[in-house]
C-alpha positions in Angstrom: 21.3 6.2 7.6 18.2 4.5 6.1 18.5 2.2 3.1 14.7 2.6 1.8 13.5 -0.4 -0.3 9.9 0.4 -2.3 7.6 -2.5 -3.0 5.3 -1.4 -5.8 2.8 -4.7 -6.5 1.2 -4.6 -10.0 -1.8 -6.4 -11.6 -2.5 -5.0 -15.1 -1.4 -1.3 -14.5 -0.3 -0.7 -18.3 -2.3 2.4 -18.5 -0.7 3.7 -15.2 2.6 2.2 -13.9 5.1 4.1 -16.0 3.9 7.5 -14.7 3.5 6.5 -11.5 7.3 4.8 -11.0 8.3 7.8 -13.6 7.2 9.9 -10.1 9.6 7.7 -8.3 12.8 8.8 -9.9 13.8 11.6 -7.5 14.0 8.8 -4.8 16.2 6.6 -6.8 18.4 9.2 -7.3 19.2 9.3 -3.8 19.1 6.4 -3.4 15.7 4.1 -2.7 15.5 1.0 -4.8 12.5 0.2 -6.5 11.0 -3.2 -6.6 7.9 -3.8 -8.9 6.3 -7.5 -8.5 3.6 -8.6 -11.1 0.8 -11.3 -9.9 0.4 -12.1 -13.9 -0.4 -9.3 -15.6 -1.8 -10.1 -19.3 -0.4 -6.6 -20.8 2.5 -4.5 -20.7 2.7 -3.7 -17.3 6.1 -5.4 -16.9 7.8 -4.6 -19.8 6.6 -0.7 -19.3 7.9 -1.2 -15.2 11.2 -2.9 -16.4 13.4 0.6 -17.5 12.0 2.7 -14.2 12.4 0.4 -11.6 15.3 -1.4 -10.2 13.6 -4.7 -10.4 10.9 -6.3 -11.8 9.9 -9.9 -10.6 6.7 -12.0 -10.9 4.8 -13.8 -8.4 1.6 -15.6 -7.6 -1.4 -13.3 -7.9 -2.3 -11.1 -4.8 -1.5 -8.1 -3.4 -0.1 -10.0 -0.3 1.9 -12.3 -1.7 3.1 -9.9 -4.2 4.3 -7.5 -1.2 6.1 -10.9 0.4 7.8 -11.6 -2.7 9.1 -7.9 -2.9 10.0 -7.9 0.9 12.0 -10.7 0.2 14.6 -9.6 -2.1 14.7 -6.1 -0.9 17.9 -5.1 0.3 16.8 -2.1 2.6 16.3 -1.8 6.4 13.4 -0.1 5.8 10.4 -1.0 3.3 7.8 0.7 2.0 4.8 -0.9 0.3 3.1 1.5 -2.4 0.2 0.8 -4.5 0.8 1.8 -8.2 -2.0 4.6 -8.1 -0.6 6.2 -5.1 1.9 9.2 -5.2 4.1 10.0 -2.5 5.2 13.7 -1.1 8.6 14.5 -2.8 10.5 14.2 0.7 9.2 10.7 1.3 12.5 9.1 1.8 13.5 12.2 4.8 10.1 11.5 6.5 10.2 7.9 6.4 13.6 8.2 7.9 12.7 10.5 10.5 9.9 8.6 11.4 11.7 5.1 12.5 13.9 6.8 14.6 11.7 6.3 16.9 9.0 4.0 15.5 8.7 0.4 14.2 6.3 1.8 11.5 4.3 3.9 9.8 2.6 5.5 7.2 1.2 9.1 5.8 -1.8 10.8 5.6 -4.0 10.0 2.6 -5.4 12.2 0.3 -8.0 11.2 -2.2 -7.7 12.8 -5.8 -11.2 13.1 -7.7 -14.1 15.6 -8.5 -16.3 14.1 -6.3 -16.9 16.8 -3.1 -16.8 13.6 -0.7 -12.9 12.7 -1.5 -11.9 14.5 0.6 -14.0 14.0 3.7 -13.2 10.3 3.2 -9.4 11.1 3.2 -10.0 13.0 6.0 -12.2 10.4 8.6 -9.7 7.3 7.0 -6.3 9.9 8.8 -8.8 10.5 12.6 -9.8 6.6 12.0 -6.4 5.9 11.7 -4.7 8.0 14.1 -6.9 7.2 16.8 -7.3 3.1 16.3 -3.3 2.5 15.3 -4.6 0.8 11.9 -3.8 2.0 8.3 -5.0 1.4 5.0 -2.9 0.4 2.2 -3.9 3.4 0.5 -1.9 5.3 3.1 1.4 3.7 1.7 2.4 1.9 4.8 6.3 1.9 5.9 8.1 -0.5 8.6 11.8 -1.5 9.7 12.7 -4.5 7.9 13.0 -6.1 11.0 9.9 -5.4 12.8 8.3 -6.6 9.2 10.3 -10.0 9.7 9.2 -10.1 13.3 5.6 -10.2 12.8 5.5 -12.7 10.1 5.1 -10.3 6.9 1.5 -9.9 5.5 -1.1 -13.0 5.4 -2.0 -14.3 2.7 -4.8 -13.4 2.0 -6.9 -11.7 -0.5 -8.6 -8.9 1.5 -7.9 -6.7 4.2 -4.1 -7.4 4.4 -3.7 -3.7 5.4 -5.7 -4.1 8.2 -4.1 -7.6 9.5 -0.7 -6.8 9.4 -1.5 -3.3 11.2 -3.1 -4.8 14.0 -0.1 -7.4 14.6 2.6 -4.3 14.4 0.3 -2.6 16.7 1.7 -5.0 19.4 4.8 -4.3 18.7 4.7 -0.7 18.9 2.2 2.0 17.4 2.8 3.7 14.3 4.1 7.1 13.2 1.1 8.7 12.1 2.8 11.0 9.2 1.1 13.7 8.8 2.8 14.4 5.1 0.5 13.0 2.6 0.1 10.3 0.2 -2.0 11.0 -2.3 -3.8 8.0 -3.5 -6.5 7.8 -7.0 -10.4 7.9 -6.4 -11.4 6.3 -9.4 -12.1 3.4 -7.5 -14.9 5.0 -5.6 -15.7 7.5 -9.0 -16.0 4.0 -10.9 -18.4 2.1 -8.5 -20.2 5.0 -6.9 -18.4 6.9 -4.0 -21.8 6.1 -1.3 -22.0 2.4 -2.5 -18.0 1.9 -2.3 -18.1 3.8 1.6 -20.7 1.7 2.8 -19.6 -1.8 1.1 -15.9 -0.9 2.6 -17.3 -0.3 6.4 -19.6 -3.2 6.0 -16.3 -5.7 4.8 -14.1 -3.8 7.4 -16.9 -4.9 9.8 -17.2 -8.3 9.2 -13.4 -8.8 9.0 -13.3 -7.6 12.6 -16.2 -10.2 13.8 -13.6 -12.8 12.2 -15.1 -13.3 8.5 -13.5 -15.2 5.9 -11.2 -12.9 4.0 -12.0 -14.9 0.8 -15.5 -14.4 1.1 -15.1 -10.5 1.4 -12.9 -11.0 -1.2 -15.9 -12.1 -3.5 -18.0 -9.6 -2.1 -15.7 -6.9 -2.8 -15.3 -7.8 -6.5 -12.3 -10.1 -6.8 -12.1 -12.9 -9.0 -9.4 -15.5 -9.8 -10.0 -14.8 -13.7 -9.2 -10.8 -12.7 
């Protein structure tokens, strides 16, 4: 049997993190445990987490380090690592298990929620890209044994493109199960900064992470601040 732990890391998610961990219930119940880990939120987030999650725990600032600091104290042989805007099909836990029967990792489909008529198509190329290069997006709510986690290192630390990093080092160890069940992730972030300018900014950072750029620097690029 599969002891699931979920590593939700938060940043300022007042408006959003008690509906989407409310969404996480049903897993509890049978039992996942829930770990939220706050990089220094400056509103409620924690205090809204702390009653739907098993644990809430601070940590430095940074998606990475924040999922490090979850994988830390889970207690599960198998971790999944959620972003706070991302909902998972209600037979997550079933298809996570299933899926590391035979695979060191994973992660689902994505879906993009939004008005805008491109959403979808993005959700769409991100699952082919995915499928057919072995790399996934945090956005696709990425799952690995414990073990094979612990046997690549965890994620880097580093500010940008930890998805892609850590994907490429489990791709040694064995590709992932491409779940064909879907997460369905938020589009505001391309609704907010313009769904063309966010496609082309993302393939252009992707890029230059692959011709060995500075994740720092894309982090700038890409809008991140230490004051954020």
């Amino acid at each position: 049997m599969t002891h699931l732990s979920i590593i939700v890391p938060v940043l300022n998610e007042a408006e959003h993190v008690a509906h989407a961990l409310f969404r996480l219930a049903p897993l509890r119940a049978r039992g996942a445990r829930v770990i939220v880990v706050d990089g220094g939120s400056c509103d409620d987030t924690r205090a809204l987490a702390a009653p739907l999650a098993d644990l809430v725990l601070g940590s430095a600032r940074g998606r990475a380090v924040q999922m490090n600091a979850g994988a830390a104290v889970a207690d599960g042989d198998a971790l999944l690592f959620l972003h706070a805007d991302t909902q998972l099909p209600a037979n997550a836990d079933a298809v996570i298990a299933a899926a590391l029967r035979n695979h060191h990792w994973g992660r689902f489909d994505a879906a993009i929620t939004g008005a805008h008529p491109m959403l979808p198509v993005i959700a769409a190329l991100m699952n082919l890209r995915s499928r057919s290069t072995g790399i996934a997006t945090g956005d696709q709510a990425i799952f690995v044994r414990r073990a094979s986690f612990e046997r690549v290192g965890g994620y880097a630390a580093i500010p940008l493109m930890e998805d892609i990093d850590i994907s490429k080092r489990l791709r040694r160890v064995g590709w992932p199960a491409c779940v064909r069940a879907r997460a369905s992730t938020s589009g505001r972030r391309w609704e907010q900064h313009g769904v063309w300018r966010t496609i082309f900014l993302m393939w252009r950072l992707r890029l230059a992470f692959f011709l060995g750029a500075d994740p720092r620097a894309l982090a700038l690029d890409y809008g991140y601040t230490d004051e954020e």
